[in-house]
KOLKEPA-835924 format. One line per 3 residues: number of its first residue (from 1); their letters; for each residue x, y, z of C-alpha. Coordinates in steps of 0.001 Angstrom, whole numbers. Example, Ala and Ser with C-alpha at 12.3 -4.5 7.8 and 13.67 -1.06 7.14 Angstrom:
# residues 2
1) as) 12300 -4500 7800 ~ 13670 -1060 7140
# end
This chain:
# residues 612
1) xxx) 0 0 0 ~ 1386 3047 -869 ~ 2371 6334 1272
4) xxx) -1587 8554 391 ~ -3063 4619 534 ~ -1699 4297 4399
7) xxx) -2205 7867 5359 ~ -5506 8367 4053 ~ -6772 4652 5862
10) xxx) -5333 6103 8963 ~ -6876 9151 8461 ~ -10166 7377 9120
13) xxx) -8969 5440 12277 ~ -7831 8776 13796 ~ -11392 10052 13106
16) xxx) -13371 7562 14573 ~ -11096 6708 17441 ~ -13269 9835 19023
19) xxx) -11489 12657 18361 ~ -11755 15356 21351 ~ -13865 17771 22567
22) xxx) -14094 21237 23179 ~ -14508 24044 25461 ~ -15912 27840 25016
25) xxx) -14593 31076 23787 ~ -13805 34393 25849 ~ -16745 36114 27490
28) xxx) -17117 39322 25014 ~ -15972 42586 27142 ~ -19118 44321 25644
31) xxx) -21983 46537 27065 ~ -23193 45051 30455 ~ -20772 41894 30397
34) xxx) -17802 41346 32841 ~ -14871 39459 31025 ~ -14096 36289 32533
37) xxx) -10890 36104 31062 ~ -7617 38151 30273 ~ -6981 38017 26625
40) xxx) -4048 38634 24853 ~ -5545 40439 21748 ~ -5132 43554 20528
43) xxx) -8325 45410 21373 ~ -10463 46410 18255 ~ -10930 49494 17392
46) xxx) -13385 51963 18242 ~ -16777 51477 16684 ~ -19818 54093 16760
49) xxx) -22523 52651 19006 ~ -25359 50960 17947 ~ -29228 51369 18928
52) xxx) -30170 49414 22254 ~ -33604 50085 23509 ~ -33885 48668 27607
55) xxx) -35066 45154 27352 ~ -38618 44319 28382 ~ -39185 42319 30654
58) xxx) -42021 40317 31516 ~ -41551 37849 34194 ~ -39345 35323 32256
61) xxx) -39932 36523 28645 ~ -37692 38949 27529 ~ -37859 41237 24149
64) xxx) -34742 42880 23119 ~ -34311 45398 20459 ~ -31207 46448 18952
67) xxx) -31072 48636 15455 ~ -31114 45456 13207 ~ -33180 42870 15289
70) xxx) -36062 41974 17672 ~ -35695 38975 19387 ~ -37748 37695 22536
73) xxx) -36108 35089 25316 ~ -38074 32774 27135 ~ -36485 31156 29917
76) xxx) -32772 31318 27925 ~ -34710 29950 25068 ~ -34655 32078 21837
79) xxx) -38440 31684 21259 ~ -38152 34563 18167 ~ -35466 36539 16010
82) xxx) -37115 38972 13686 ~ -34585 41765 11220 ~ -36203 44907 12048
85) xxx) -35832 46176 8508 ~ -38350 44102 6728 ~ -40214 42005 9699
88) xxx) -38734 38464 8745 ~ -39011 36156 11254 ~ -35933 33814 11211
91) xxx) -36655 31971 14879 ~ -39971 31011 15652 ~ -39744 28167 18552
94) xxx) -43128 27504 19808 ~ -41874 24596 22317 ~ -41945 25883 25326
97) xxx) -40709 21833 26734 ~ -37609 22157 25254 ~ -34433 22885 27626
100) xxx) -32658 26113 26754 ~ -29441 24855 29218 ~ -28517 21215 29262
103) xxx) -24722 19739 31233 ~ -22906 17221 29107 ~ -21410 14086 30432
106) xxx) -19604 11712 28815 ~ -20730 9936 27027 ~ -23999 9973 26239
109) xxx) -25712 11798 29203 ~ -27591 14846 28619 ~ -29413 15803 32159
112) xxx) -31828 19208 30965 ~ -31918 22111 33220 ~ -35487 23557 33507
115) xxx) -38089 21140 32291 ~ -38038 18905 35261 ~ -41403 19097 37985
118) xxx) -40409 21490 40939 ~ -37272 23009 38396 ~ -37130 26813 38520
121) xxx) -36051 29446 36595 ~ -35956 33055 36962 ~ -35324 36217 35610
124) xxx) -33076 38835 36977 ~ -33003 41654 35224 ~ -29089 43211 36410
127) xxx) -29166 46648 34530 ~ -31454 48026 31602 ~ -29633 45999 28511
130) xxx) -28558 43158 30568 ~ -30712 39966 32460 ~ -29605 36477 33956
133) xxx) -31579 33643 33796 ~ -31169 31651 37058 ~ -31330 27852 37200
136) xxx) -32003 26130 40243 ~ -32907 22411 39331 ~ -33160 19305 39940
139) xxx) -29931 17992 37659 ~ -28180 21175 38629 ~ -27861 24512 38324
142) xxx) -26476 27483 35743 ~ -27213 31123 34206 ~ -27680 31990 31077
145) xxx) -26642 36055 31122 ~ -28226 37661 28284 ~ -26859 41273 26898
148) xxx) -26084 43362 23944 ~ -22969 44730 22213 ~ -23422 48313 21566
151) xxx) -20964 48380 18470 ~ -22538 45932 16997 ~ -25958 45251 17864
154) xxx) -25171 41961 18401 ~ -27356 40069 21087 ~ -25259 37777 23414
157) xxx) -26269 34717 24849 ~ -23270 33441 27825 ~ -24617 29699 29510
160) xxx) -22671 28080 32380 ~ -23607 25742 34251 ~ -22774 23231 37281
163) xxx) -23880 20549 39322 ~ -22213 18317 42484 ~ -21862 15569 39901
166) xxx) -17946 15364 38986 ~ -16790 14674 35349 ~ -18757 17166 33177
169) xxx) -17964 18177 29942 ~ -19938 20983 28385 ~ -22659 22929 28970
172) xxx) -25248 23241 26197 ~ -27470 25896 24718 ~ -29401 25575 21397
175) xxx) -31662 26825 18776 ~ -34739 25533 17085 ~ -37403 27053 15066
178) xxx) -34705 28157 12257 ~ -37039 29287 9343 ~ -37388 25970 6888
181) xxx) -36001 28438 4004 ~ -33039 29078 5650 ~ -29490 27066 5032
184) xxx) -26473 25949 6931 ~ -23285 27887 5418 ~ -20348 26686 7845
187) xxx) -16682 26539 7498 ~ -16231 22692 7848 ~ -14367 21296 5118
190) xxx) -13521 24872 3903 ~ -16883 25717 3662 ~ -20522 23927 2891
193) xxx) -23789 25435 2293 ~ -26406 22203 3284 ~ -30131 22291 4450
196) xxx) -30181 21706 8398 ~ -31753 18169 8342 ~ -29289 17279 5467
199) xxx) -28122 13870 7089 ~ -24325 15051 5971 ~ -24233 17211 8872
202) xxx) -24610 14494 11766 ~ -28039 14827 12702 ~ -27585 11652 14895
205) xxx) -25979 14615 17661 ~ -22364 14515 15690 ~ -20079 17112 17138
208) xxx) -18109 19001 15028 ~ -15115 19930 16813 ~ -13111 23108 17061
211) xxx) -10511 23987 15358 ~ -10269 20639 13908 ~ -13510 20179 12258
214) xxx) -15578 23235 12823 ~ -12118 25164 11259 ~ -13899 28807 12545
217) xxx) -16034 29908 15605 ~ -19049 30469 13616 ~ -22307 29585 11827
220) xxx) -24596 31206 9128 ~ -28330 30686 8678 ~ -28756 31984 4889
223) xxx) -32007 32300 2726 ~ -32636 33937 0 ~ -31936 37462 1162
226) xxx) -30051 37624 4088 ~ -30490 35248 7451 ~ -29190 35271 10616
229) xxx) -25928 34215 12076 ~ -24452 33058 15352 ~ -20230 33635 16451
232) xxx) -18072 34216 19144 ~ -15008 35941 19729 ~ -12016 33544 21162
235) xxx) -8771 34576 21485 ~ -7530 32005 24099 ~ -7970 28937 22466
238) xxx) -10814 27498 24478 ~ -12942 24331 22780 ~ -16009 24708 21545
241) xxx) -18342 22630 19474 ~ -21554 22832 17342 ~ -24063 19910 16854
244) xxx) -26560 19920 13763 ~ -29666 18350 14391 ~ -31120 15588 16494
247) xxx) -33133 12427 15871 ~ -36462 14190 17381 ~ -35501 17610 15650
250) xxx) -33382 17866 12716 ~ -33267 21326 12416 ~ -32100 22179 16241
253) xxx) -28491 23477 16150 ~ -26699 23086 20016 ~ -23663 24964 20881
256) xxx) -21177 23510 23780 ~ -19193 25097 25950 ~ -16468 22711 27248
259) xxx) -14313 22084 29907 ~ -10520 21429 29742 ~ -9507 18053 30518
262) xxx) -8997 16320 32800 ~ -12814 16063 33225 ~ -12779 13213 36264
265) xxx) -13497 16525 38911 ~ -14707 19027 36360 ~ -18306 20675 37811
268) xxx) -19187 23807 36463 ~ -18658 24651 32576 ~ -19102 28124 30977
271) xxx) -17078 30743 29534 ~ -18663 31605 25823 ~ -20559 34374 24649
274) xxx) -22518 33337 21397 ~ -23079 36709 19439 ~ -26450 36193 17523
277) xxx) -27381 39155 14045 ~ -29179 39300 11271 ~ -27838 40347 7989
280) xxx) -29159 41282 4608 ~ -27719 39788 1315 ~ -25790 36575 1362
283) xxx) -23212 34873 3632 ~ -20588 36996 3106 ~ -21741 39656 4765
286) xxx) -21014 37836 8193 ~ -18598 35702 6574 ~ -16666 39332 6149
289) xxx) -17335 40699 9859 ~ -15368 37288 11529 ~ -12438 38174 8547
292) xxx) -12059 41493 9791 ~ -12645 40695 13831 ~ -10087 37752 12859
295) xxx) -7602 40158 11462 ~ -7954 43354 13975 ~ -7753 40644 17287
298) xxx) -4687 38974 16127 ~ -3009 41538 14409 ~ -3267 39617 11043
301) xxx) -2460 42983 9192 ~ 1424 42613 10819 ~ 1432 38922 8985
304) xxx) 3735 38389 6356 ~ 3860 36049 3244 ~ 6856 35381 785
307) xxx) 5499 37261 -2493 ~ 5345 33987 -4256 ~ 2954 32292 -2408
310) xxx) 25 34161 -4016 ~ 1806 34051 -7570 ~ 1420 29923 -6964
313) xxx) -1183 28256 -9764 ~ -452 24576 -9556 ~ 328 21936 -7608
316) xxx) 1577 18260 -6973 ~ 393 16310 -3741 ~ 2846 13616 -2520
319) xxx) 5322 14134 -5363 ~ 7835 11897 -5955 ~ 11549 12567 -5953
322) xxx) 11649 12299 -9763 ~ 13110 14727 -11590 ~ 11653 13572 -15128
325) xxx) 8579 15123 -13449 ~ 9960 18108 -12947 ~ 11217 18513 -16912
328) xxx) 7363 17507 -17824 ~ 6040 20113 -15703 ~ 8060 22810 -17130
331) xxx) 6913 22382 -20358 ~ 3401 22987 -19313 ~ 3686 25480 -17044
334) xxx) 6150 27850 -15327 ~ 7878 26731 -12396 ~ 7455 29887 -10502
337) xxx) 3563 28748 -10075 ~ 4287 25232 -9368 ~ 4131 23573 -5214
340) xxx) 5189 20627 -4630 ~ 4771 18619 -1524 ~ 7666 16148 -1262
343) xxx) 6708 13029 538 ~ 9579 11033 -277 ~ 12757 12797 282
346) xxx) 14527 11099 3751 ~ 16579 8297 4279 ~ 14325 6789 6448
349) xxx) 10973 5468 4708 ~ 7736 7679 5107 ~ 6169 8186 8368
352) xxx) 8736 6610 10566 ~ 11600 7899 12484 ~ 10167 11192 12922
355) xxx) 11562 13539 14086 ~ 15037 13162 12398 ~ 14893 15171 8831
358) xxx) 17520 13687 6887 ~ 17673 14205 3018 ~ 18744 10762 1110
361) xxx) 21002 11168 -1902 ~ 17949 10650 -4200 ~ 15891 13675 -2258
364) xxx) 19056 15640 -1803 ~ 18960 15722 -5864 ~ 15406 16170 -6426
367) xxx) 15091 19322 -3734 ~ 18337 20696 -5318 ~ 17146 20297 -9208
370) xxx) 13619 21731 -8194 ~ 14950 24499 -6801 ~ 17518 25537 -9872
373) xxx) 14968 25476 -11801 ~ 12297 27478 -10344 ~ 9926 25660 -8622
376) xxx) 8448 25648 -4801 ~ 9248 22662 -3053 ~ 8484 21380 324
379) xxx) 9817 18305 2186 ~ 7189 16460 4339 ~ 7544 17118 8118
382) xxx) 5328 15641 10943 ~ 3871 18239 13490 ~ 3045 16375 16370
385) xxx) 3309 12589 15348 ~ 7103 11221 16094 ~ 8276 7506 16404
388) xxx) 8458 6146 19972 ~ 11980 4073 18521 ~ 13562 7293 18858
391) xxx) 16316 8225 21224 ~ 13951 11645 21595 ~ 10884 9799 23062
394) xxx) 12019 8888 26523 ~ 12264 12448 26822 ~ 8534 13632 25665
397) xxx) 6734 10281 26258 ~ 4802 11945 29464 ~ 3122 14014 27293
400) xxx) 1372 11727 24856 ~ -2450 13245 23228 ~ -4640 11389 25541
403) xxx) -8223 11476 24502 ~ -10046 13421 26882 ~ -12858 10732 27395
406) xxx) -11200 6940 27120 ~ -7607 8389 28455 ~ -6246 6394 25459
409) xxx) -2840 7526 24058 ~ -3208 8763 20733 ~ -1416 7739 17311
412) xxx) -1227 4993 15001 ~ 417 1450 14205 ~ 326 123 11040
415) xxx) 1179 -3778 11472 ~ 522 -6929 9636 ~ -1258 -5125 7225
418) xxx) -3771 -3208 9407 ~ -3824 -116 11095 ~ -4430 -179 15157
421) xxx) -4402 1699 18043 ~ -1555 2388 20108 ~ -260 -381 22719
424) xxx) -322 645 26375 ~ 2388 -990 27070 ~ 5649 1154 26858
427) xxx) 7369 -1787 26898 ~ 5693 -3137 23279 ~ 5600 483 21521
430) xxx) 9080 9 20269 ~ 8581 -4080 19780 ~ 7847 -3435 16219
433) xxx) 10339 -1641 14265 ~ 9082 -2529 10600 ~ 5422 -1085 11866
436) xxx) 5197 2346 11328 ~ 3917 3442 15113 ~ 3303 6710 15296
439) xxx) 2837 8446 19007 ~ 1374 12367 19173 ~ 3248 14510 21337
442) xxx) 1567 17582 23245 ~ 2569 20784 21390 ~ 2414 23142 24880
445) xxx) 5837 21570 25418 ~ 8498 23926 25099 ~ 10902 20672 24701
448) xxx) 8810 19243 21724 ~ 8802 22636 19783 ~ 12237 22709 20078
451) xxx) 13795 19927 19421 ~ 11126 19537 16225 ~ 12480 23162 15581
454) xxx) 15909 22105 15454 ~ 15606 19256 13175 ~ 13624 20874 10599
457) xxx) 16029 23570 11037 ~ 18938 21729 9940 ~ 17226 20096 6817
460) xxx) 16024 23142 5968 ~ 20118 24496 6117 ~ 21688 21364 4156
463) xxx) 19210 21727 1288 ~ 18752 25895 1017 ~ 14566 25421 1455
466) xxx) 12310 27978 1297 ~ 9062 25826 2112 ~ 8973 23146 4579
469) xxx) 5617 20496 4692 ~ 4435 19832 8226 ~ 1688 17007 8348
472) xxx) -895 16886 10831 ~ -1031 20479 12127 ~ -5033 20482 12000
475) xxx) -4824 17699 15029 ~ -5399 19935 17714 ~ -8061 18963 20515
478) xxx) -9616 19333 24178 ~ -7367 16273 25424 ~ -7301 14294 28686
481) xxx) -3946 16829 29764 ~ -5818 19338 27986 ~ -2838 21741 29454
484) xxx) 844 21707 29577 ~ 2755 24764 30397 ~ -709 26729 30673
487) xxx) -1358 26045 26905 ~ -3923 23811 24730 ~ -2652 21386 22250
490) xxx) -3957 24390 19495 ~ -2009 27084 21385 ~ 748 24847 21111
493) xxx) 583 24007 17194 ~ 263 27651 16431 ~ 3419 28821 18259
496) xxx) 4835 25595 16816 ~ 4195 27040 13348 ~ 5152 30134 13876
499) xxx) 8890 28643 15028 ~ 9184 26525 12415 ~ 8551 29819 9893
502) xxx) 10986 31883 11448 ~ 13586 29264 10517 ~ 16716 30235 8264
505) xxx) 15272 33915 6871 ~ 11857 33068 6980 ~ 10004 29580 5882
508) xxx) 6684 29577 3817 ~ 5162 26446 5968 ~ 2562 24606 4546
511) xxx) 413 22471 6898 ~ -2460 19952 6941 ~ -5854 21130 6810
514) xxx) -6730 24733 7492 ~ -8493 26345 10337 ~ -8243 30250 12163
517) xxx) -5794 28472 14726 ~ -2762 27013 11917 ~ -3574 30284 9190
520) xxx) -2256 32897 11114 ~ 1320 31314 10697 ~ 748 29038 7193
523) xxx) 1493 30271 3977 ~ -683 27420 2510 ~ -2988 24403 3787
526) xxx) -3499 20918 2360 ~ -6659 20774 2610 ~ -9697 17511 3205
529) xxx) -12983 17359 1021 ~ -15851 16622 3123 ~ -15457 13175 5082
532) xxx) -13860 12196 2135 ~ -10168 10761 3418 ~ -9422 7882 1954
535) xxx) -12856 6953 -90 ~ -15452 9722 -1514 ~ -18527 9867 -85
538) xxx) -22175 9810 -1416 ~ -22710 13509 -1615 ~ -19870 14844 -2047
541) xxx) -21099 16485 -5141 ~ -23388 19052 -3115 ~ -20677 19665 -852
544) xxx) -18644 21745 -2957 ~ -18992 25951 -4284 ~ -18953 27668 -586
547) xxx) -15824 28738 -382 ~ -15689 30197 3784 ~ -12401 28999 4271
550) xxx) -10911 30852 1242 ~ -13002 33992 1846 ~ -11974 34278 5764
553) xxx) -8148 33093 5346 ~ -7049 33098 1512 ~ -5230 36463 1830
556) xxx) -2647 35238 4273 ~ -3293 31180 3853 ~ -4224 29466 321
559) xxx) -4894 25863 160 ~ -4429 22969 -2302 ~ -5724 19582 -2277
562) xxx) -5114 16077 -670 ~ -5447 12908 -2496 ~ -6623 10827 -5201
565) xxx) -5981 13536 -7377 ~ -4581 11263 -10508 ~ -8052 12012 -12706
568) xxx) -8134 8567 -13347 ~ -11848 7726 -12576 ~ -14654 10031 -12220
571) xxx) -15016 9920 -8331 ~ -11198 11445 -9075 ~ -12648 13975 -11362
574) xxx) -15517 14888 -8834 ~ -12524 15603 -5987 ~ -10437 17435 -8038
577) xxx) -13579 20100 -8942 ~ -14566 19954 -5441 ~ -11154 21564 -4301
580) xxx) -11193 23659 -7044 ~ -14367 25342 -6619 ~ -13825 25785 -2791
583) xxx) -10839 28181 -4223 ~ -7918 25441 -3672 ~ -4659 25459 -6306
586) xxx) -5768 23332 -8896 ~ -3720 19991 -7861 ~ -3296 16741 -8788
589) xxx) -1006 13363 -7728 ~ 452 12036 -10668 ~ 3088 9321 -10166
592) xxx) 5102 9678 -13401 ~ 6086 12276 -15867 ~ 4526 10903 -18729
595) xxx) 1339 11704 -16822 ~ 1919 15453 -17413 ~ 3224 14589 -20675
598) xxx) 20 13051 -21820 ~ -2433 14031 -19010 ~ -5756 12782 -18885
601) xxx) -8653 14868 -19399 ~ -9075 15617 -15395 ~ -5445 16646 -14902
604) xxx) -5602 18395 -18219 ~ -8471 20211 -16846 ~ -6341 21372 -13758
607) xxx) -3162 22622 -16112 ~ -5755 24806 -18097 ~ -6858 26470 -14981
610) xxx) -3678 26928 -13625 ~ -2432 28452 -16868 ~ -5080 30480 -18127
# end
């Protein structure tokens, strides 16, 4: 099986082994709200204020009007969202039965706060433009603090909740009554626009995790003029996670706040402020007010990018070290606009003996021939994955990814032909030499970045790069040691990333995936279709034309695609267009140069777009 074969089948493993959890964003420092948190953001700048009128309140109903929006709160529950402009009603949630706050336990327990005989819930209203709903119930007990953002008009909804019961996870609020004419848009896979209840989108209660799956902290609710959307604004790298649809509703949208493992005495969850508008035209519109919060909180506008990273127009996934290939793609096109992601370049085989970097004679050639001529090449590097054979792991091995549920190290053996968990036995991990065992190490250690750091370094020196590959920066999660050194595993991979680029004068690093954690330091991100690792799904083909991703983080990150890219088959053809209209590099993943020479019709599709 070859190198994309393995990865892609392990890809898959990774994905259902459970992957994480997540936690909330910063309480918003807005009109009425008391930040829970010290961020270190740069604050935006000043906005003119926005239209609040003093809520209404009316035992436990509350109407709110802001200059864009009415909306009326029942009990924490958003019961109706109207745009002020026009009168369209975009909430309408008759069920007064359903739980606005619900505490998460793993793994399947769900206690609601507020439907329960002899639950109560009140109202306190704390200044004109600010109330707290107060739970006192049976399963346990929270506040949902409701306010408004004078700059923005946006209406914020902050849950928390607690309960004597050790090891929770999240707590909950959701939505339902979203208008039936209204449409998902959501940056997962770089971007989908999907009905609600379309079964893609996990209405069986799958979470979609952030950053690795739900890639931004937002979601858009789009109809045919305008919608509504909900956000938040995180700068310290809290979890979060957003759950389409449910067996009994498939149009109910939940939104978790999590806790940081290690959840065995966790009681009380809280933290996020979800930011809830309406907007007029299409997605956008929002899509354009995260870019620019994005940009002003981080300082984007100070982020640099080698000139030729926007000039690029083509590229090769998991290219081998053949040089023929590189005299067949300079006949179609100019090197100058060419990537290529070198998979095959060390003296050790693929995806073993991480983390030493060392060029074979046959690499050595290929890097230094690419280079002469023109193109941008970049070795394959491993982020977080490293081989527990090596002299480094007895060093690191304390701070293994442990899923934040099972406690389960986690990484990947490939052996006898199949791919398996890790053993939990330190004594078997290195028993297998001709497996490829592959162990993730935390990124909040200081030890791990270096050392990484070093090693990429020196490859980097010996063969003059400007680009360097790392593989598996989107694998960032809530984990059992959700902390080390104060930092999250996604902390971690962006400061990571940002080490690795300051390398030699300045590396353009290109990364797996591509969410608002790994951008801020990537010049470019290999990017997944939807759900679509190592086989294509059914549906893939409506998955494709809403390019979020590329409208939030193309200016400082572009992306390019994964695999089976060779144009050989039509499910090839299908992924190729998908990438392509979510505003990847046209790529493929040929295997020979005669395959540029005489291209099929899908990878002769891809050279006409790069070139024209």
């Amino acid at each position: 099986m070859d190198d994309m074969d393995r990865r892609s089948l392990l890809k898959i493993a990774g994905a259902s082994a459970g992957y994480m959890a997540l936690t909330g964003c910063a309480a918003d420092n807005t009109a009425g709200a008391t930040p829970d948190s010290i961020s270190t953001a740069a604050p935006p700048p000043a906005r003119s204020s926005v239209s609040i009128e003093p809520f209404e309140v009316d035992g436990n109903r509350v109407t709110i009007r802001t200059a864009t929006q009415i909306a009326v709160i029942d009990s924490g529950r958003l019961v109706s969202l109207v745009r002020r402009s026009d009168g369209a009603e975009f909430v309408k949630d008759p069920n007064d039965k359903r739980p606005s706050l619900e505490l998460v336990y793993p793994p399947d327990s769900v206690p609601p706060l507020g439907t329960i005989s002899g639950d109560k819930v009140s109202c306190i209203r704390m200044n004109p433009r600010r109330v707290e709903f107060r739970f006192n119930c049976w399963s346990g007990d929270g506040v949902i603090a409701v306010y408004a953002d004078e700059e923005t008009g946006d209406i914020l909804i902050e849950p928390s909740g607690y309960a004597s019961r050790p090891g929770l996870r999240a707590c909950r609020w959701s939505l339902a009554g979203i208008a039936p004419d209204l449409k998902l848009v959501a940056p997962f896979f770089q971007g989908v626009k999907l009905p609600i209840e379309d079964p893609l989108l996990g209405n069986d209660g799958y979470p979609w995790l952030w950053p690795s799956d739900w890639e931004a902290g937002f979601v858009i609710f789009e109809g045919t003029d305008g919608g509504f959307w909900v956000h938040c604004r995180d700068s310290a790298f809290r979890y979060k996670s957003l759950r389409v649809g449910t067996k009994d509703d498939p149009r109910r949208v939940a939104f978790d706040t999590e806790v940081y493992g290690p959840l065995d005495n966790t009681l009380a969850a809280g933290g996020i402020a979800w930011r809830i508008n309406v907007f007029d035209g299409d997605w956008k519109t929002p899509a354009a007010t995260y870019r620019d919060w994005l940009r002003e909180a981080y300082r984007l506008d100070r982020e640099t990018r080698a000139p030729w990273v926007q000039q690029v127009r083509f590229a090769v996934s998991w290219c081998p070290s053949d040089t023929a290939l590189l005299d067949a793609l300079a006949v179609k096109i100019g090197p100058d606009k060419v990537l290529l992601h070198a998979s095959r370049w060390r003296k050790d085989p693929y995806d073993e003996k991480y983390p030493t970097y060392t060029a074979s004679d046959q690499g050595k050639a290929f890097v230094k021939r690419a280079r002469e001529m023109g193109f941008h090449v970049m070795p394959h590097c491993n982020a977080v994955d490293m081989d527990p054979g090596h002299p480094v792991y007895p060093l690191v091995r304390d701070f293994r990814y442990r899923h934040i549920e099972t406690h389960k190290a986690l990484g990947w053996t490939w052996i006898q032909g199949e791919s398996r968990d890790l053993p939990e036995s330190n004594a078997s991990l290195p028993m297998h030499p001709d497996a490829k065992t592959m162990v993730k190490i935390h990124n909040g250690l200081s030890m791990w970045r270096s050392i990484l750091a070093e090693n990429i370094g020196a490859a980097a020196d010996d063969l003059d790069l400007e680009a360097v590959f790392l593989d598996v920066t989107l694998g960032t999660y809530n984990l059992h040691n959700s902390l080390v050194e104060n930092m999250t595993s996604s902390e971690g991979m962006q400061r990571l990333i940002a080490q690795v680029a300051a390398l030699r004068n300045g590396l353009a690093v290109a990364g797996e995936g591509r969410n608002e954690v790994t951008m801020r330091h990537q010049s470019f991100g290999q990017v997944h279709l939807f759900n679509s690792f190592q086989k294509t799904i059914d549906g893939l083909d409506r998955c494709g034309g809403t390019p979020v991703n590329e409208f939030v983080f193309g200016s400082l990150c572009r992306s390019f695609g994964y695999s089976r890219l060779s144009g050989r088959t039509a499910d090839e053809e299908l992924r190729m267009r998908t990438h392509v209209s979510l505003g990847a590099v046209p790529t493929v993943t040929v295997r020979s140069a005669d395959e540029i020479r005489n291209p099929n019709n899908a990878v002769k599709k891809m050279l006409e777009i790069a070139t024209s």
